[in-house]
C-alpha angles and dihedrals in degrees: 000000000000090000088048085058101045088045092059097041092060089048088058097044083053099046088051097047097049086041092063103038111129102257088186102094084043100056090035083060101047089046087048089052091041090060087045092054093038076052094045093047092047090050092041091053086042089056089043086056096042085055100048092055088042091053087055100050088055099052087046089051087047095048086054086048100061083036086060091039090065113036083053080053092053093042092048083047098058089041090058088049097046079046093060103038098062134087139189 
């Protein structure tokens, strides 16, 4: 009986303890860590934006690029043709 009684006294003296624990600084932190995430999310939105434009730009530079490409093929093309066809 006695260890029935101590047993339920140290429940209680748990249960109040842990009733009365300053939950502040807890629920500070987890509000702190809440508006880092809400920061990180809204970067992390900025720099998928930012790569996405980016991406674009390159397949647009690429695109010039084999534009370019060409037209110097064709160039070099006509200019092997004026080349041959002259004589001294």
């Amino acid at each position: 009986m006695n260890k029935k009684v101590l047993m339920i006294a140290g429940v209680a003296l748990t249960a109040m303890l842990g009733g009365c624990a300053n939950t502040d600084a807890i629920n500070e932190s987890v509000a702190n860590l809440g508006s880092k995430v809400d920061q990180l999310s809204a970067e992390v939105s900025s720099l998928k934006s930012e790569q996405t434009k980016l991406a674009a730009d390159v397949r647009d530079a690429k695109s010039a690029a084999a534009d370019a490409q060409a037209e110097a093929k064709r160039a070099n093309d006509r200019l092997d043709n004026v080349a041959s066809r002259y004589k001294k």
